[in-house]
C-alpha positions as CSV (number, residue, x, y, z in Angstrom):
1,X,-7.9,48.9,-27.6
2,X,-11.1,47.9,-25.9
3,X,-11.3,44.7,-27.7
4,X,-7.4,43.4,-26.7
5,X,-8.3,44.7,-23.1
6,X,-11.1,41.7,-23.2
7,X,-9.7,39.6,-25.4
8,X,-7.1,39.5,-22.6
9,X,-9.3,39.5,-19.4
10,X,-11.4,36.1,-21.4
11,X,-7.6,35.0,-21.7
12,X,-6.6,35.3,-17.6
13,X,-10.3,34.4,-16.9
14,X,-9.6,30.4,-18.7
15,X,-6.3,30.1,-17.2
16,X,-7.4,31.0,-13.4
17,X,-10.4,29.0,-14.4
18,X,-7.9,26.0,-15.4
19,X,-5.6,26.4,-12.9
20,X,-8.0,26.3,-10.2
21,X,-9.1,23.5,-11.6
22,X,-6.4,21.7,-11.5
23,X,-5.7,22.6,-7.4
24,X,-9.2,20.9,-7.0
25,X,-8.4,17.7,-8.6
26,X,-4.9,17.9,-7.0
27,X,-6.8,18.2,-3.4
28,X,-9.4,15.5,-4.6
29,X,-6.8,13.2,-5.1
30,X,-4.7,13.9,-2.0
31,X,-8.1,13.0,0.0
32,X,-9.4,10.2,-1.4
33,X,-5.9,7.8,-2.8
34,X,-6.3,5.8,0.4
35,X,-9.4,4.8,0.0
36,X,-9.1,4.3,-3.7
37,X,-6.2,1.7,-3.0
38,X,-7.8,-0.1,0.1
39,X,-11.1,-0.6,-2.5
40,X,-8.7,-1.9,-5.0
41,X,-7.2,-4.5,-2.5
42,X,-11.0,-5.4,-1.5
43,X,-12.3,-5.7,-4.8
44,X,-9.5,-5.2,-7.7
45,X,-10.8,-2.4,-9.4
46,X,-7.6,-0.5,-10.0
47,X,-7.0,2.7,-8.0
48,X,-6.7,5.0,-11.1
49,X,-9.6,4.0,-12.5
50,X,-11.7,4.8,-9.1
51,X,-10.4,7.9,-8.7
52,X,-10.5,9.1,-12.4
53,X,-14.1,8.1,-12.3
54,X,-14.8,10.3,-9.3
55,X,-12.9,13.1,-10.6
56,X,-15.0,13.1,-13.9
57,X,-18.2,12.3,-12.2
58,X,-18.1,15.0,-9.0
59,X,-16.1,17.6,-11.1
60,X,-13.3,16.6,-8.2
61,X,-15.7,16.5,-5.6
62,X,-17.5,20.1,-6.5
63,X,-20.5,19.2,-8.4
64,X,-24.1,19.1,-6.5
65,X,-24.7,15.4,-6.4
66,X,-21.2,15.1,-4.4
67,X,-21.4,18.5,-2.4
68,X,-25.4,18.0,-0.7
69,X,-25.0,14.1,-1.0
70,X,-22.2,12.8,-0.9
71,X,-22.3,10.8,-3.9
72,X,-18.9,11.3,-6.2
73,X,-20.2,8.6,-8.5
74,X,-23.4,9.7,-10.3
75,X,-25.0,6.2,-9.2
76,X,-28.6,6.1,-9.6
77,X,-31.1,4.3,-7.3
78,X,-31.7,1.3,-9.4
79,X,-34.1,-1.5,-7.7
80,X,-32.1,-2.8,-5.5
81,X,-31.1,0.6,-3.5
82,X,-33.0,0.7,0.0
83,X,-31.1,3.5,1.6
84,X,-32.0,7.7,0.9
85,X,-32.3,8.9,-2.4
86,X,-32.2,12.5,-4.2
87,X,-34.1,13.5,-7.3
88,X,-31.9,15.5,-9.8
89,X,-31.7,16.2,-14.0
90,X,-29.5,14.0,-15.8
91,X,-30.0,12.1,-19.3
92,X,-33.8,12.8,-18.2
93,X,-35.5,15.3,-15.6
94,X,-36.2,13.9,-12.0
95,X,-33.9,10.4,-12.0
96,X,-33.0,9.0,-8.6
97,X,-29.9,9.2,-7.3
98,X,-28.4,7.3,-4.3
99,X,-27.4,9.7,-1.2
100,X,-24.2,8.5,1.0
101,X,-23.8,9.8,5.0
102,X,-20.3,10.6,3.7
103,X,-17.7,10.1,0.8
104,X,-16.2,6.9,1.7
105,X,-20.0,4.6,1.7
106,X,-19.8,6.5,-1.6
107,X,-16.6,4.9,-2.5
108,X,-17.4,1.7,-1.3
109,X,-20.7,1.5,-3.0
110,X,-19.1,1.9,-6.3
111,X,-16.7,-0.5,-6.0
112,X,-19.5,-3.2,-4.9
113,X,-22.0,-1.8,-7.8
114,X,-19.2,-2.6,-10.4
115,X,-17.8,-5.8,-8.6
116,X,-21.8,-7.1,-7.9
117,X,-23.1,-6.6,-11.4
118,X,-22.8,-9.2,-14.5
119,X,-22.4,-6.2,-16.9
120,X,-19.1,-5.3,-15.6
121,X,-18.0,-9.0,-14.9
122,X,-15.8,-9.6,-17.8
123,X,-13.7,-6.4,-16.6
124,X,-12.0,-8.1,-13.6
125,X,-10.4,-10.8,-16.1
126,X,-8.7,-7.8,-17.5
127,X,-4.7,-7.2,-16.4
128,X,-5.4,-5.1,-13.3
129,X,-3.1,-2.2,-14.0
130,X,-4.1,-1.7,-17.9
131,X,-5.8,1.5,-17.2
132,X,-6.4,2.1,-20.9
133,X,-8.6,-1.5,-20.7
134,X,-10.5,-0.7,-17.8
135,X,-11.4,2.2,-19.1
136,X,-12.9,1.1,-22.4
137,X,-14.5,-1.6,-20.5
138,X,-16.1,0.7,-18.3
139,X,-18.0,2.3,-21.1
140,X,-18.9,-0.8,-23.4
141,X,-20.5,-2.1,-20.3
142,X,-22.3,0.8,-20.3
143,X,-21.5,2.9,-16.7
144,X,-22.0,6.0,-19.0
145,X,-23.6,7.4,-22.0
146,X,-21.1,10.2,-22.9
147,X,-19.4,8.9,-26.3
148,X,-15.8,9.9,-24.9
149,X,-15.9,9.1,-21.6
150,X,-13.5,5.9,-21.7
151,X,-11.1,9.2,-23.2
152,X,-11.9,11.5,-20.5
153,X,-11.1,8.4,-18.3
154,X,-7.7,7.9,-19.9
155,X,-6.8,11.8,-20.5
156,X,-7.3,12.4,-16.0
157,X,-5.0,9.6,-15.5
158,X,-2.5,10.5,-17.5
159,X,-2.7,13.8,-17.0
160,X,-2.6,13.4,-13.1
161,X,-0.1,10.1,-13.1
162,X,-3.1,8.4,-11.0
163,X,-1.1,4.8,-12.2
164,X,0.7,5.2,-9.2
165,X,-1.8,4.5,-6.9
166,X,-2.3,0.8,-8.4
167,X,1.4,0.3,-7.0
168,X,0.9,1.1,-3.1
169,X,3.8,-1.3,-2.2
170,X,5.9,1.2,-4.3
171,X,4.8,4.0,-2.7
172,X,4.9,3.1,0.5
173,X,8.1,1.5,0.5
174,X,9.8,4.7,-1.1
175,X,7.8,6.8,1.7
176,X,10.0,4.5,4.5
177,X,13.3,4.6,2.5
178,X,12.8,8.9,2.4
179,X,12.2,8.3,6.7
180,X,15.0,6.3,7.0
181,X,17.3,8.9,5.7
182,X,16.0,11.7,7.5
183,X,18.5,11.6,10.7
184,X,18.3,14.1,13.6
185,X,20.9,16.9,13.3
186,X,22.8,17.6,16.5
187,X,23.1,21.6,17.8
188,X,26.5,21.6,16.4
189,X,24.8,20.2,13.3
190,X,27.3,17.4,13.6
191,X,25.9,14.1,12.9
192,X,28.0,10.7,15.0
193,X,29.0,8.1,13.0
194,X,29.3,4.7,13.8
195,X,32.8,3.3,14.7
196,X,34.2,1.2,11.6
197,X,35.9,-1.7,12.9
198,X,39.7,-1.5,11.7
199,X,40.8,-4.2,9.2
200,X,43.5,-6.5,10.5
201,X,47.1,-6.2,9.5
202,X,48.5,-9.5,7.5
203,X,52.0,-10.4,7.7
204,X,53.9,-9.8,4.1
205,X,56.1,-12.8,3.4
206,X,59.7,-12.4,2.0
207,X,59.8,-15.5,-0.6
208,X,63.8,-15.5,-0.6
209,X,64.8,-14.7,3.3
210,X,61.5,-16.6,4.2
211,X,61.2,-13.8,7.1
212,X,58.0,-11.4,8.2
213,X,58.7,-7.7,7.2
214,X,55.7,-6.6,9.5
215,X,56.4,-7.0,13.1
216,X,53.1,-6.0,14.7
217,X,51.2,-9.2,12.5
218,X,48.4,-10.7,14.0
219,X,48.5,-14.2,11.8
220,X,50.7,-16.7,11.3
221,X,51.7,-18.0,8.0
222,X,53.7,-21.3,6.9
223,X,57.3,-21.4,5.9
224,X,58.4,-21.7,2.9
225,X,60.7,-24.5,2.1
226,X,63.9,-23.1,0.0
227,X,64.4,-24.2,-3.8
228,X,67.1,-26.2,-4.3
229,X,69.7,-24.8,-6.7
230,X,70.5,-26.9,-9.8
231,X,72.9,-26.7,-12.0
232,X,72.1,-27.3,-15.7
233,X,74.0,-29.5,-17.7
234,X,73.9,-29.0,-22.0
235,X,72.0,-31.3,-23.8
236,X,75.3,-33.5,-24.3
237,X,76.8,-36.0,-21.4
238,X,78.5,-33.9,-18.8
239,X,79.1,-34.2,-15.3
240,X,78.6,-31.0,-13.6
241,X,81.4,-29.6,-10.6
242,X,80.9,-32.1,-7.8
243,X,80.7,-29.5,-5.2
244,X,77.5,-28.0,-6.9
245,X,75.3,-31.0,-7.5
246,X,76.1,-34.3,-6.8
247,X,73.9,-35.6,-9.4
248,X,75.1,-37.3,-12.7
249,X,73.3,-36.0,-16.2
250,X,72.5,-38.3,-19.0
251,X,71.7,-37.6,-22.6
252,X,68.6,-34.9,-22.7
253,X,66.0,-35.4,-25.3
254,X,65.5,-32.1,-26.8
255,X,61.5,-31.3,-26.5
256,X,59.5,-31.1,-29.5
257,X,58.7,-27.3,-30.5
258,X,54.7,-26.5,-30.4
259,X,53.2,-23.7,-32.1
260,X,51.4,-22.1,-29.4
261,X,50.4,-19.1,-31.7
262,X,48.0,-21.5,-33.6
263,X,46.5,-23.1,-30.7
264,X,46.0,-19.9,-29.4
265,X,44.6,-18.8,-32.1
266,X,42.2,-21.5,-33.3
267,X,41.1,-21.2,-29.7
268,X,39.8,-17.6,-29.6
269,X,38.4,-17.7,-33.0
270,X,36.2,-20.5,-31.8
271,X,35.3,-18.3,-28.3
272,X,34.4,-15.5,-30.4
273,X,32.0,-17.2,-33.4
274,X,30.3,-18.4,-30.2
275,X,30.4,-15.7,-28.1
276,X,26.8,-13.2,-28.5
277,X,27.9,-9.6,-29.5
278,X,25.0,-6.9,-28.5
279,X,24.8,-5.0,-31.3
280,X,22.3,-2.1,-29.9
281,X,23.5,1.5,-29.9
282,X,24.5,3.7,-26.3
283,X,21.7,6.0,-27.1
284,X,18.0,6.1,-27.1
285,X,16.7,4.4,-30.3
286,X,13.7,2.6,-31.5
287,X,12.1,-0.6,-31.7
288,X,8.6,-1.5,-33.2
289,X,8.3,3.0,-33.7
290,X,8.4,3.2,-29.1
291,X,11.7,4.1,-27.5
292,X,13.8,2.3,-26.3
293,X,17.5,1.7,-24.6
294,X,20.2,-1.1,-24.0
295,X,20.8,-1.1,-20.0
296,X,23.3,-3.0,-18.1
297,X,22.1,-4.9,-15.0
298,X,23.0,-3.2,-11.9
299,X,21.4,0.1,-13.3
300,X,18.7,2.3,-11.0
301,X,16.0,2.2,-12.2
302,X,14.8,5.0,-10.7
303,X,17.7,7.1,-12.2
304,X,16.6,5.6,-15.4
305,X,12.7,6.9,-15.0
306,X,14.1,10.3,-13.5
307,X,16.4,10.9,-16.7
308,X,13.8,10.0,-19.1
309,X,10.9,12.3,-17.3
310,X,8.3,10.2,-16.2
311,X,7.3,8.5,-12.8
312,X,9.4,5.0,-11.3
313,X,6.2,2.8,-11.9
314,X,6.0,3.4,-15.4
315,X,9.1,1.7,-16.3
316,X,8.0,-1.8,-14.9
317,X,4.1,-1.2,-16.6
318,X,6.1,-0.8,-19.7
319,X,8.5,-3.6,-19.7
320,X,6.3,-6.2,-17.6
321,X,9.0,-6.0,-14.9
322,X,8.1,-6.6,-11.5
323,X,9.2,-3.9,-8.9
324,X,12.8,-3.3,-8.0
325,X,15.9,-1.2,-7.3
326,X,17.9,-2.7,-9.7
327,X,17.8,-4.2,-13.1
328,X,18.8,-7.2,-12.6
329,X,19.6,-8.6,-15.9
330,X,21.3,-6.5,-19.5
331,X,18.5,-6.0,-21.6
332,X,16.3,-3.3,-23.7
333,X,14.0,-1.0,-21.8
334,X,11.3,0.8,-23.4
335,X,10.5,4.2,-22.5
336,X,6.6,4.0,-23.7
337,X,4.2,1.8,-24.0
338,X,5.0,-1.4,-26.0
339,X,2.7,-1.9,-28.7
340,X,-0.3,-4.6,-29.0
341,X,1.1,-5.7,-32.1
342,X,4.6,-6.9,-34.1
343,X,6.0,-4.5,-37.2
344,X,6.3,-8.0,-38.8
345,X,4.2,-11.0,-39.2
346,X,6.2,-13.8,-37.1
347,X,9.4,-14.3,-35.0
348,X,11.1,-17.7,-35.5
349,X,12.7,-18.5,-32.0
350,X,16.4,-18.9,-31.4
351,X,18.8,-20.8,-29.5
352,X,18.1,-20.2,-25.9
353,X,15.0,-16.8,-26.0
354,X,12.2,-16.6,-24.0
355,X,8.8,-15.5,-24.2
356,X,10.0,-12.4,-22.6
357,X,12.9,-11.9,-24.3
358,X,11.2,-11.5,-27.9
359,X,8.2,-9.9,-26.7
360,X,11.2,-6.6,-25.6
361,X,13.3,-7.6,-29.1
362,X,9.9,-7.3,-31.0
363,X,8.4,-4.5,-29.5
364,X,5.2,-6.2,-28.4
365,X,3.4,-6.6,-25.2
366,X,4.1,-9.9,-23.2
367,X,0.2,-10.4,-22.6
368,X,-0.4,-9.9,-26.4
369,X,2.3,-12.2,-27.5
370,X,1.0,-15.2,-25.4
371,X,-2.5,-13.9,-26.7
372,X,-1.9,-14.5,-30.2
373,X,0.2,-17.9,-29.5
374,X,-2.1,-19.9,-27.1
375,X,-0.1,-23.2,-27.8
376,X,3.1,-21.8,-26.5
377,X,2.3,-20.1,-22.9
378,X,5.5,-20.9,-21.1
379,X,9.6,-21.7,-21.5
380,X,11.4,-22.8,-22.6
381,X,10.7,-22.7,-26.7
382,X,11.2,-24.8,-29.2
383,X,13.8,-23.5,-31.7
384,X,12.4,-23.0,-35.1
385,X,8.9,-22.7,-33.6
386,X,7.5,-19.3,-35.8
387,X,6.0,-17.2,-33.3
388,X,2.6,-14.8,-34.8
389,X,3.3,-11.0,-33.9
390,X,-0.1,-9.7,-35.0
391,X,-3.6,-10.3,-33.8
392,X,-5.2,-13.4,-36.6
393,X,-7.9,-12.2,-38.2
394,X,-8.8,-15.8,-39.0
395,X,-8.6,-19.2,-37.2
396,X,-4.6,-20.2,-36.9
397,X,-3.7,-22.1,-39.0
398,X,0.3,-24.0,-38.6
399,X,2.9,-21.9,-40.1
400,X,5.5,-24.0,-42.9
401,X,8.5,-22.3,-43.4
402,X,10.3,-23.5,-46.4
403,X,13.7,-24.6,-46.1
């Protein structure tokens, strides 16, 4: 009994442990996103990627190095630093570490010791919202010596959505939409609405009397000149009744008979061989082993990343889409990640695809695609041209297809 009692208590101890945790990071982040995303727009190192490193390296802003001086980074002095330093054990006892008069020099002297050194200089020609690069880059350039750290990296900013903060125009534009809404409420929580101007009335025309039926109409429309009845003769000579029609009839010439239903016919089948038929089920399916759906344009997008639990700026890191209320075109959406590389060898373009296009019917990244097919970086294609799916793991070499 004594043993479940502290099995139990170790239990209750990890998950208040974890959950406290957890509050830390989430207060971290709430303090520090702004000048994560201002760094970003100085220097381009993404906002995720300054933040995850801070939460890793300050244990969220808790460890001794950030507490007593102010340095959230683990940066050591290096020859170059003039300003205070700290002596502290790390990889070896007594190292120098830089000390900050406050958090945000802290901030800012990461993102110029990573921006100023030729080390990390091949990072910025990465795409700047590939978290998953940066963070691999981070630790081949060598920032840190921990084996997993590019993981660690990857796991926070996942784990805390911090991908959001490399989209501050999304943010803040959904921040003024939520404002605009918000409309004061009136003590007899009534709410005045503007006047709607009343649509005009429009005369109805009586095509036989040639007469208005409304009487109130506020436009004027032309008469109608009366048909003139004929009388119709048969096909033989006859003069019709004088007091009808005044006119004589000859001989009429009986018109040849046309079969419409062919015409008809011939001319739909020919509409429909040409006409593209979408093919893709209603329901979530997959492309390339990542998840995917056929959406028409006009859908939200945000009721798109809502149904499918996960944030608004996910959908347009997956799809290479840039940002928008709408879709604005039918096309697949993938619900993950696309992957880096094809589930076949080659694509051999169509009649009228893109770059884009393929890259969503094949499952593959748009950066990747142009990656492994330097020769073709823009529209539109040449139809016929094979297109290589996977990374070469030789020099290219001209693909022959065989007729």
């Amino acid at each position: 009994m004594k043993l479940k009692f502290l099995t139990f208590l170790f239990i209750f101890a990890i998950c208040f442990d974890l959950s406290a945790q957890k509050t830390a990071t989430l207060i971290y982040i709430d303090q520090y996103k702004d000048i994560a995303i201002k760094e970003m727009k100085r220097t381009g190192i993404p906002a995720s990627i300054t933040l995850a490193q801070g939460i890793v390296e300050s244990n969220s802003g808790e460890s001794n190095l950030a507490v007593n001086f102010n340095n959230h980074f683990g940066i050591k002095c290096k020859l170059d630093w003039k300003g205070e330093t700290t002596y502290q054990d790390d990889d070896t006892k007594q190292e120098c570490f830089r000390v900050y008069p406050n958090p945000q020099a802290s901030f800012i002297d990461h993102s110029n010791f990573i921006k100023s050194r030729p080390n990390y200089a091949p990072l910025f020609l990465l795409d700047p919202v590939d978290d998953s690069a940066w963070a691999i880059g981070l630790k081949k350039a060598g920032y840190a010596t921990a084996s997993d750290y590019s993981k660690k990296l990857m796991k926070v900013i996942d784990d805390f959505e911090l991908s959001q903060f490399n989209f501050p125009e999304l943010n803040d534009e959904n921040d003024s939409t939520v404002k605009d809404i918000i409309l004061p409420i009136a003590k007899t929580d009534t709410v005045a609405l503007p006047k709607l101007a009343l649509i005009p009335k429009v005369k109805v025309v009586d095509s036989t009397l040639n007469k208005l039926v409304a009487k109130d109409t506020a436009m004027a429309l032309p008469s109608i000149a009366p048909v003139p009845k004929i009388k119709v003769a048969d096909s033989i000579n006859i003069k019709p009744d004088a007091k009808d029609n005044t006119v004589a009839w000859s001989t009429i010439t009986p018109l040849p008979k046309v079969k419409v239903k062919d015409s008809i016919n011939s001319a739909s089948k020919d509409t429909i061989s040409k006409k593209e038929v979408n093919h893709y089920p209603t329901t979530p399916f997959k492309i390339n082993q990542v998840a995917v759906i056929w959406a028409k344009a006009g859908t939200s997008l945000l009721q798109i990343a809502t149904q499918h639990h996960f944030p608004l700026y996910k959908i347009f890191v997956y799809n290479d889409l840039n940002e928008s209320d709408l879709l604005p075109n039918d096309q697949l959406l993938f619900l993950s990640a696309k992957k880096t590389e094809g589930s076949k060898s080659f694509h051999v373009i169509a009649k009228g695809e893109t770059l884009y296009e393929i890259s969503q019917m094949e499952g593959i990244q748009l950066k990747k695609l142009k990656e492994y097919n330097p020769t073709i970086i823009s529209d539109p294609l040449t139809v016929g041209t094979p297109l290589i799916l996977t990374k070469p793991k030789e020099p290219l070499k001209k693909i022959i297809l065989k007729k």
